[in-house]
N, C-alpha and C positions, 0 to 999 in steps of 0.2 A: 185614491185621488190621482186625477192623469197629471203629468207633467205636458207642459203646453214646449218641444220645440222650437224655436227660430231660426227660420232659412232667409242668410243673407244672397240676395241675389245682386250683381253688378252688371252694367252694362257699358260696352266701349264702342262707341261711334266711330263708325268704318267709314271710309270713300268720305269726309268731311265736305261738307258745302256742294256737293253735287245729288241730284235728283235720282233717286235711284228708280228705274224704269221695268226690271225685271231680277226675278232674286230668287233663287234654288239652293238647296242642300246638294252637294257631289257625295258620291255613295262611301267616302271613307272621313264623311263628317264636316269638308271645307266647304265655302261658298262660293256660286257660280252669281257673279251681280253684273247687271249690264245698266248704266248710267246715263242718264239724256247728251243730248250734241255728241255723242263718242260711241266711235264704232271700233267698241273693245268690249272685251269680257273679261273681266279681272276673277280669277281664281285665289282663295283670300282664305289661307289657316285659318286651323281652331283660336292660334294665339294672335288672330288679330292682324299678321304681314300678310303683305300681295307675296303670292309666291309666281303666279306668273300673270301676263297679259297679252290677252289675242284678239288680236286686229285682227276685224272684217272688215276688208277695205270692200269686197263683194256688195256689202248693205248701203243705199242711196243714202246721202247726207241728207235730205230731208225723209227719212225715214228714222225709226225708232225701233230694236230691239225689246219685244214684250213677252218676251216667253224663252225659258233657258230652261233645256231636259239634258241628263246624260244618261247614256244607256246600264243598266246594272250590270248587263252582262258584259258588255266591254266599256268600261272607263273611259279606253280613247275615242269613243264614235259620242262628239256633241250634238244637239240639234236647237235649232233658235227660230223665233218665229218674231215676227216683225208689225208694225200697227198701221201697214199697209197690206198688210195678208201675202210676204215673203217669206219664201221655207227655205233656209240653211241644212247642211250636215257637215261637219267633221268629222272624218276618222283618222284622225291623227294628232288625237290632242290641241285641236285650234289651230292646226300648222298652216291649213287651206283648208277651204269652207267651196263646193257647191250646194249653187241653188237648186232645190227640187222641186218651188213652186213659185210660181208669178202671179199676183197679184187673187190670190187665192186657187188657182191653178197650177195641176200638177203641167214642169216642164218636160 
């Protein structure tokens, strides 16, 4: 006869009461979230805290962050894509961000 295991799973509500608009895995397991009206990427532990936040002042206020990658092979090089077809990179951990394309075009 099998014995039937139970896996308790939980779950904890991150970034509360805001829209979340783009949402990646970072390759040592944390999350890369970028949130409507805010031209920020919050880098956010396994347990749950913001460990850091990176202003892209770069991205237009009536623009929206929809796509967040980071590279495997170097951690610090981000890349963000926007839902007016603007291309970001980072290589320095968020510190500064150029653009590499306009409005679906490379610059």
């Amino acid at each position: 006869m099998k014995t039937r295991r139970q896996i308790t799973i939980s779950f904890q509500q991150l970034l509360e009461g805001r829209a979340v608009t783009a949402l990646t895995y970072g390759v040592q397991g944390e999350l890369f979230a970028a949130v409507a009206n805010e031209r920020i990427i919050y880098q956010i532990l396994q347990n749950g805290n913001i460990f850091k936040e990176m202003a892209i002042k770069e991205v237009d206020r009536e623009d929206m962050i929809s796509f967040i990658s980071q590279n495997p092979a170097d951690p610090s090089e981000i890349s963000i894509a926007t839902i007016r077809r603007n291309v970001f990179i980072g290589r320095d951990d968020g510190e500064s961000w150029t653009k590499i394309a306009n409005k679906g075009k490379t610059t």
